[in-house]
N, C-alpha and C positions, 0 to 999 in steps of 0.2 A: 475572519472575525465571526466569533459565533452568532447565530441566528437574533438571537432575544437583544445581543446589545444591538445590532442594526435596528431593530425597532424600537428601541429604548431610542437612539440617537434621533431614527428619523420620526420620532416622534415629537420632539423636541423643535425639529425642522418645521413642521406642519404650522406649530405654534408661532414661532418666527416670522413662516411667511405670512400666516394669518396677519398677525400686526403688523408687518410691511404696507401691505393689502388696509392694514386700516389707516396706517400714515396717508397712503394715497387718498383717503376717503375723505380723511380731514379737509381738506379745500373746499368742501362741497358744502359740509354739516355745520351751520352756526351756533360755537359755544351756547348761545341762551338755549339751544334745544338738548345737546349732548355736549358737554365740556371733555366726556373721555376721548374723544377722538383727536382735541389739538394735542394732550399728549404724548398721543401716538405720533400726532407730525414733529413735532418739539423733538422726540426719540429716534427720527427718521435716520441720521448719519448712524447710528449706533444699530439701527433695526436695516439696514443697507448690509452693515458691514458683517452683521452675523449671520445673513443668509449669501452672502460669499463667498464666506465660511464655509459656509454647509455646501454650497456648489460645487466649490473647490475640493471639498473632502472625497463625496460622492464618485465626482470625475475622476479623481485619485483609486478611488478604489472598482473603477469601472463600472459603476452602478446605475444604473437609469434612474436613478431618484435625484441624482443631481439634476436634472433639466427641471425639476419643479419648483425649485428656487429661483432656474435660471429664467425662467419664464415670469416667476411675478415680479424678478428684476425688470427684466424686458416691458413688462406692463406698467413700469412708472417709470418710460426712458424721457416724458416730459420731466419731471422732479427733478430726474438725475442732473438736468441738464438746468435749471434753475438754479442747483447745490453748488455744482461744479461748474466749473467753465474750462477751455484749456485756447486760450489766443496768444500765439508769439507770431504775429504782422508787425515789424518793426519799423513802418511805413511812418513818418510823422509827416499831417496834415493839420494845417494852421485850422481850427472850430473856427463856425460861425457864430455859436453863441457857446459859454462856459457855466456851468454852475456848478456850487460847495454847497455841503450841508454837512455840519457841525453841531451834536450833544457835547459843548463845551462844559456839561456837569460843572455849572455855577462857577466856572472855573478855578477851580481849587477851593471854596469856600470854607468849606468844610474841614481839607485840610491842609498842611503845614505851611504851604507857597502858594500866593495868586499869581495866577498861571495866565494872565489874559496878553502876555508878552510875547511869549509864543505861541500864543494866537495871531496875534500883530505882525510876527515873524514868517509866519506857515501863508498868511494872506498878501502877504506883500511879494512873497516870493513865487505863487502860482497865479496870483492875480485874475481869478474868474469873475466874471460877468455883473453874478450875482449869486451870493453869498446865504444859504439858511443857516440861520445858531437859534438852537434848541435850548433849553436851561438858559439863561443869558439873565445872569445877574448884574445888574446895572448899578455900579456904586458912585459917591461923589454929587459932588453941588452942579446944577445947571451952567453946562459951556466946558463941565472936566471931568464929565460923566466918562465910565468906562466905555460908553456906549459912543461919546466925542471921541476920545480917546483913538479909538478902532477903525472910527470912520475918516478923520485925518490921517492918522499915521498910513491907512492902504488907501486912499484917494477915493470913499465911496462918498461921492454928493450926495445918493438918494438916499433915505432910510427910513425905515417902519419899525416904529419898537409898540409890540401889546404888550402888557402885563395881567398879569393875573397876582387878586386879592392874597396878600401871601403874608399875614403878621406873624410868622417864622423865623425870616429871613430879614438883615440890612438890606437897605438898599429895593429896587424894585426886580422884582422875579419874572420871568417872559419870554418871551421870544422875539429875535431881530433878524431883517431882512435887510441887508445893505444891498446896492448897485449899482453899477456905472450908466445906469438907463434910468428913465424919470417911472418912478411908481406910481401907482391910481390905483384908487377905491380899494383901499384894504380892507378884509371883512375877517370876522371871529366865525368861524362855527363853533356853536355854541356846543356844550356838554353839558347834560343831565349831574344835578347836582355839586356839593364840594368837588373841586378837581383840580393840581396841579400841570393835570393834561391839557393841551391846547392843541387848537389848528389852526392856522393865521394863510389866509391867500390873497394876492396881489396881484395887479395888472403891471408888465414891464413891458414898455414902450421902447423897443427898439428898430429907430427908424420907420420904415412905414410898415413894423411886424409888431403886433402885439399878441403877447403870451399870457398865458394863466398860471401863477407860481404857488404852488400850495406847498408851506411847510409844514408837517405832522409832529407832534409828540403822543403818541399813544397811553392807554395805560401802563404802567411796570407791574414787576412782581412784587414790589415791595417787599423784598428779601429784608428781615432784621439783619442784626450781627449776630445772634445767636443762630438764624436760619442758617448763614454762610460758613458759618462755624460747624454745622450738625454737618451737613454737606462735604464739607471735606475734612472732618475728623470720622465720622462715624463709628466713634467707639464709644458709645456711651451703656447703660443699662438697658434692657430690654422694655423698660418702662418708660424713659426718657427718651428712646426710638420711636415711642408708638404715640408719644403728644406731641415728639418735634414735628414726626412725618403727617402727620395729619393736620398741625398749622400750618406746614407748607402745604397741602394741598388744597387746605381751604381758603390761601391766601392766591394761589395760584388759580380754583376756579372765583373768585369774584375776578380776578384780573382779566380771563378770557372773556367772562362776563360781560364785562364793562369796556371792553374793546370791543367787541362784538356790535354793541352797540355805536361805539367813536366811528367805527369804521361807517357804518350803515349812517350817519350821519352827515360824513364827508361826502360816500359816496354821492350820495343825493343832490350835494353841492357843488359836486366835479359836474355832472351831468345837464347842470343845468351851464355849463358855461359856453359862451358864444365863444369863445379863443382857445385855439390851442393850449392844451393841460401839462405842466413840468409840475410831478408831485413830488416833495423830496421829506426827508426827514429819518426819524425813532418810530419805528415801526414796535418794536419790541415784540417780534417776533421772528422767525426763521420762514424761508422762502417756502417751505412744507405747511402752507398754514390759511385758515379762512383770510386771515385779514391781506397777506399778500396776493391772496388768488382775486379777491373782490376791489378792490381797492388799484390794481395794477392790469383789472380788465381793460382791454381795448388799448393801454401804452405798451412802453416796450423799456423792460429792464435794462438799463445802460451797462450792467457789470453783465451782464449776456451777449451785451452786444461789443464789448473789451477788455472784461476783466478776465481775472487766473485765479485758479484753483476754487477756495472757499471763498475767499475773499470775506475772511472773518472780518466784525467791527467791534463787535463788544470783546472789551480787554480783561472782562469780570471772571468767576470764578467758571464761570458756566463757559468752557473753552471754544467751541466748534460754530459760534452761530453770527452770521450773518444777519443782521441787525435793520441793520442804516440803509436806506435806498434812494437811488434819484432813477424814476421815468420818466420819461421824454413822450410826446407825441409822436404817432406812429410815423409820419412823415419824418421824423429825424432820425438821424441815425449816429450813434455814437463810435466818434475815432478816437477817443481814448478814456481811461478809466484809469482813477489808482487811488488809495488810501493811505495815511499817516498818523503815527501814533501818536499824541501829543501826551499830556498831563490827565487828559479826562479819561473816562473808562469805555469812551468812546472813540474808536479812529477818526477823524476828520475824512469826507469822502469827496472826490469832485470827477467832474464829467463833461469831456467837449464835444460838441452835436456837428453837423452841416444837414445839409436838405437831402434825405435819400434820393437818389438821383434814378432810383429803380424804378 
């Protein structure tokens, strides 16, 4: 291979690793101060996979420039292992305690079929502890609310429902906490002005263990249909690339924005709790990211501790990312993990704990 394209190529490499290198940095750096960095972690599987590329070529061609990839892979083998997971332990042990967390996305609201049937179906049939639903549009007169509905049919005596001010929508828009354990002292963390977003946390009383149950909905990207459209047609005029790309990125940094701060709000509010902390929810972001690094300090991610592969949740146009999360208190330890697609664009995710015995 002539001289000038090896340096034409590993030029290209430099670049690559560079932005690897800045995906890992992202965790560190809070959107309000630099948005470019989330990104880069956002880009993280993509920015992975092109300097593996480049290692693998290198090694291919007996080169010593391969190990320069392979080293600033090596220097985000924490990431890697956030991304991925690889556990086949085919050991089943009965959990001590269970929990779901579900972005039911209004459960079909919006479109053709209300979907809250096979929610009814998915809950009955795995039957956890204690249940987060995200989006949870509540319709129906007092005693046949969707929200009665849900809570009969899977046998949850306890339930929290918040709403948020939503003249939008029928019916009441929110978030619900169902469970087979008695709740106490439900609190809102509050968000800085209009917000569809919410955090709701609760106390579950089981037996003589009480736990701290935090559900999350973060902010979105609020993608239009014209965004999701640009996205995956991109064949438009060279004029109408340069106003789409630029509302999505302007719609993209208020979002890191405005996360940046949900999170710093929450966090505040985990740390002051006297009880062990289960944080679960819509993160809306990928595991390469300030809000999973800050927000999941001190727990321990249950798809780490028994999930496979990506364990993607979001079913949306944006294919690779891992979304939805439940942490647990570091004394627990998770024996199992799995997710389900239902109607929302969200997978449904659940996770069984016992006491680490280490």
């Amino acid at each position: 291979m002539p001289g000038i394209l090896r340096r034409f190529i590993f030029t290209f490499n430099i670049i690559a690793a560079i932005l690897l290198a800045g995906a890992y940095i992202s965790v560190y750096v809070d959107p309000r101060e630099s948005w470019i960095f989330a990104l880069l972690g956002l880009a993280y599987p993509f920015l992975l996979l092109l300097n593996i590329f480049f290692a693998l070529f290198w090694f291919f061609q007996f080169n010593i420039r391969g190990f320069f990839s392979f080293v600033v892979i090596l220097l985000g083998w924490s990431f890697f292992r956030d991304t991925f997971q690889f556990n086949f332990s085919s050991k089943e042990e009965k959990p001590e305690f269970s929990i779901c967390s579900y972005n039911a996305g209004l459960f079909g609201y919006f479109q053709a079929k209300w979907r809250s049937a096979e929610t009814i179906n998915a809950l009955e049939k795995h039957k956890s502890d204690v249940v987060c639903i995200q989006e949870f549009l509540n319709l129906g007169e007092d005693g046949e609310t969707t929200l009665d509905t849900i809570r009969k049919a899977c046998d949850y005596p306890f339930v929290v429902f918040e709403k948020l001010k939503d003249g939008r929508k029928r019916g009441a828009y929110g978030m619900a906490i169902l469970s087979k354990y008695p709740l106490k002292d439900p609190e809102l963390v509050h968000f800085d002005g209009i917000t569809g977003n919410m955090c709701l946390s609760v106390q579950v009383h089981k037996d003589t263990q009480i736990f701290k149950v935090y559900s999350v909905h973060l902010q979105s990207l609020r993608f239009s249909k014209a965004d999701y459209k640009f996205i995956s047609e991109f064949s438009s005029t060279k004029t109408d690339k340069f106003s789409s790309s630029k509302g999505i990125l302007t719609r993209m940094k208020s979002a890191y924005m405005k996360r940046a701060e949900q999170v710093e709000k929450i966090r505040e509010h985990i740390v002051q709790s006297e009880y062990p902390v289960f944080l679960t929810g819509d993160f809306n972001d990928p595991p390469v990211s300030f809000s999973y690094r800050k927000l999941g300090h001190g727990l321990k991610d249950a798809f780490i501790g028994n999930g496979n592969g990506m364990g993607k949740t979001y079913i949306g146009l944006m294919p690779n990312f891992r979304i939805d999360y439940i942490f647990s208190p570091s004394e627990m330890q998770a024996i199992s993990f799995n997710s389900e697609r239902l109607g929302s664009d969200h997978s449904m995710i659940r996770a069984g704990f016992k006491v680490n015995s280490k």
